[in-house]
TORKOL-4160 file (C-alpha; in steps of 0.2 Angstrom, whole numbers, padded with zeros to 4 digits, m for minus):
114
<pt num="1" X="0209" Y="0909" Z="0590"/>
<pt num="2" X="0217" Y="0902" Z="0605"/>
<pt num="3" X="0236" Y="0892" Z="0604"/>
<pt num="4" X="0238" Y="0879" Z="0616"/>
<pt num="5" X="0257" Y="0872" Z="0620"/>
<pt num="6" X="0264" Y="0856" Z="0626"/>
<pt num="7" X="0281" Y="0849" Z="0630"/>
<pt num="8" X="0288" Y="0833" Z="0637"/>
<pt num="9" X="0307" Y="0828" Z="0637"/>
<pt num="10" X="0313" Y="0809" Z="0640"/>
<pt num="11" X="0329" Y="0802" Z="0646"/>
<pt num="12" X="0334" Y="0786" Z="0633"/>
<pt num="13" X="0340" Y="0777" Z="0646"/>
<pt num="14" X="0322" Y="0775" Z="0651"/>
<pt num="15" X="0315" Y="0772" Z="0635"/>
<pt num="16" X="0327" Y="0758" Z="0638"/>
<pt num="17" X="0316" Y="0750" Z="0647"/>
<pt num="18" X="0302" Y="0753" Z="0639"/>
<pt num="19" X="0309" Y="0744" Z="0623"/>
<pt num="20" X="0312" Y="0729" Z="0633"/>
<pt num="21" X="0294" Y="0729" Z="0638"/>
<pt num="22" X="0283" Y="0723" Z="0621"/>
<pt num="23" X="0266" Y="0727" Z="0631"/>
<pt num="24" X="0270" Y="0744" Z="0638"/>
<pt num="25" X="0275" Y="0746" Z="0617"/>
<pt num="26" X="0260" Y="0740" Z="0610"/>
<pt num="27" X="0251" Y="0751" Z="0624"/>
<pt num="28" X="0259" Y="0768" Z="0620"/>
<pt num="29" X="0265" Y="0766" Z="0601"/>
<pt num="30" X="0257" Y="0759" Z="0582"/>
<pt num="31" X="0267" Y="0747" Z="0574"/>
<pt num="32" X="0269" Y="0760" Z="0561"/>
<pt num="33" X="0278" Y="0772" Z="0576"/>
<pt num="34" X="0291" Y="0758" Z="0576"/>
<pt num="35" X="0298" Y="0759" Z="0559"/>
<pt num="36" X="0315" Y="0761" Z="0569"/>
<pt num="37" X="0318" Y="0752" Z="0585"/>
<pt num="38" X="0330" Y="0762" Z="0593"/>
<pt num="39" X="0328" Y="0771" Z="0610"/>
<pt num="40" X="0331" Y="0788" Z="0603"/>
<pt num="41" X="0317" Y="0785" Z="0588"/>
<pt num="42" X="0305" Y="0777" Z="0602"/>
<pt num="43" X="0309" Y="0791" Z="0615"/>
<pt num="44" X="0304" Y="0803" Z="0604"/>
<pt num="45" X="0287" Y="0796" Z="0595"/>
<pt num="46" X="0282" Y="0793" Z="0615"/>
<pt num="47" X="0290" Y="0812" Z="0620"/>
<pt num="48" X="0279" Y="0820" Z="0603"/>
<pt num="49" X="0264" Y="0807" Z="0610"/>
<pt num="50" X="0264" Y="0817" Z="0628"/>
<pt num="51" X="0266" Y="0834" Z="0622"/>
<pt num="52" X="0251" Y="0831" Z="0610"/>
<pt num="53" X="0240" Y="0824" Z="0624"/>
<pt num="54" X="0246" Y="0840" Z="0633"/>
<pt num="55" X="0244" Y="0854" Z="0623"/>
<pt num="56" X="0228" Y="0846" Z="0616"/>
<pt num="57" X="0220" Y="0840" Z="0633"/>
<pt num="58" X="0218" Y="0824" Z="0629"/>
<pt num="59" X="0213" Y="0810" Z="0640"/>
<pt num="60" X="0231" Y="0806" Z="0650"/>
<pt num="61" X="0238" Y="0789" Z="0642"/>
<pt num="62" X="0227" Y="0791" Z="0626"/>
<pt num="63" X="0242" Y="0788" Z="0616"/>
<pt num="64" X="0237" Y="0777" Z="0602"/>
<pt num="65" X="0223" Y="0790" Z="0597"/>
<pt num="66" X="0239" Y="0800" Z="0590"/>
<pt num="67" X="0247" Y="0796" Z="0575"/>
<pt num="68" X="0265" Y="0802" Z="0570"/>
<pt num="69" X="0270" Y="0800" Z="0552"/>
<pt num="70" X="0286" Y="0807" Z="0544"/>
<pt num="71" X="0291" Y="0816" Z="0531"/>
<pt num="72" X="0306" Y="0816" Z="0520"/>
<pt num="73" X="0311" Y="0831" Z="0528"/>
<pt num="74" X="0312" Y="0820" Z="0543"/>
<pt num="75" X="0298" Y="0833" Z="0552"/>
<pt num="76" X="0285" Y="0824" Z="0560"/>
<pt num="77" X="0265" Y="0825" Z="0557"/>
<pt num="78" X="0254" Y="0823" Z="0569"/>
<pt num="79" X="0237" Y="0819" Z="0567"/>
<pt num="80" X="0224" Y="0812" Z="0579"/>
<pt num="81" X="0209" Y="0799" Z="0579"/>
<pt num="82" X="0198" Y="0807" Z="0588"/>
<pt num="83" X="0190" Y="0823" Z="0583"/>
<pt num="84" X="0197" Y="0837" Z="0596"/>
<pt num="85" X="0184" Y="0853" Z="0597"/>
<pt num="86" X="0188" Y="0867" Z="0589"/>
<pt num="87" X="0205" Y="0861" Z="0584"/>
<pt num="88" X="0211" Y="0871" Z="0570"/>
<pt num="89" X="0228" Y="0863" Z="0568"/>
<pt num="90" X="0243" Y="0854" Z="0578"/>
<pt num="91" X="0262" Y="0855" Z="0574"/>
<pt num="92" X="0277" Y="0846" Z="0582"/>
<pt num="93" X="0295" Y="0847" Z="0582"/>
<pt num="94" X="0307" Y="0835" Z="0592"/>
<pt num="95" X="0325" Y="0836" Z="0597"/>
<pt num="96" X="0338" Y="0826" Z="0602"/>
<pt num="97" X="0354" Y="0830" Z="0613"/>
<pt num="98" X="0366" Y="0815" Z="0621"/>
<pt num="99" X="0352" Y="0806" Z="0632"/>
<pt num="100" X="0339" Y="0818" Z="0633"/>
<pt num="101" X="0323" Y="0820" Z="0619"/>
<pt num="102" X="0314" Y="0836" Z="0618"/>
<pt num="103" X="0297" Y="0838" Z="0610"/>
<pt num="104" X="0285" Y="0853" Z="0610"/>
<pt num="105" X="0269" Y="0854" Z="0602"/>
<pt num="106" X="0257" Y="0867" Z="0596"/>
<pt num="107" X="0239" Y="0868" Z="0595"/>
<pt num="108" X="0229" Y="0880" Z="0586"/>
<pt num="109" X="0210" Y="0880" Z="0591"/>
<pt num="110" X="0195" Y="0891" Z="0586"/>
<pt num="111" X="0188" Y="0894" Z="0601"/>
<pt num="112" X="0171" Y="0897" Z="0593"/>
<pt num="113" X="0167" Y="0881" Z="0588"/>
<pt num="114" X="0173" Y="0875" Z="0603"/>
């Protein structure tokens, strides 16, 4: 077994941006990862998105081949489209402090059914 780690952290004002920009939106997030339209929401589906494609080396940019679903607790799930060899299982956590998201992601891989 192998764990593979990924982080990204975003500053809302340039998610700001990003919110202002419907193509770049439809590029990087599924109408479901929009439920809340607010910078800090979108920051963090987008930083959770990066960590995934890091810590399970996606292609860069393959974001919608990740999905992010939410449950009560208001912890994410992550899943992805694509099959990943050897994946085992991914989790993901996301924080938020003044104007700055954090989000760190694990990967758990079998290395021999890689």
């Amino acid at each position: 077994m192998r764990i593979s780690t990924g982080v990204d952290i975003i500053d809302l004002r340039k998610t700001q941006k990003t919110l202002a920009d419907p193509a770049q939106l439809q590029r990087m997030l599924h109408p479901g990862d929009l439920y809340r339209n607010d910078a800090e929401h979108v920051a963090g589906r987008i930083a959770l998105k990066e960590a995934t494609i890091k810590a399970l080396g996606l292609k860069p940019g393959s974001w919608l081949d990740i999905h992010i679903h939410t449950q009560e607790s208001g912890k994410p799930v992550i899943t992805v489209s694509d099959t990943v060899p050897g994946l085992v299982s991914v989790d993901g956590s996301i924080s938020h402090h003044s104007d700055t998201v954090i989000a760190f992601v694990v990967g758990l891989f079998d290395d021999e059914n890689r």
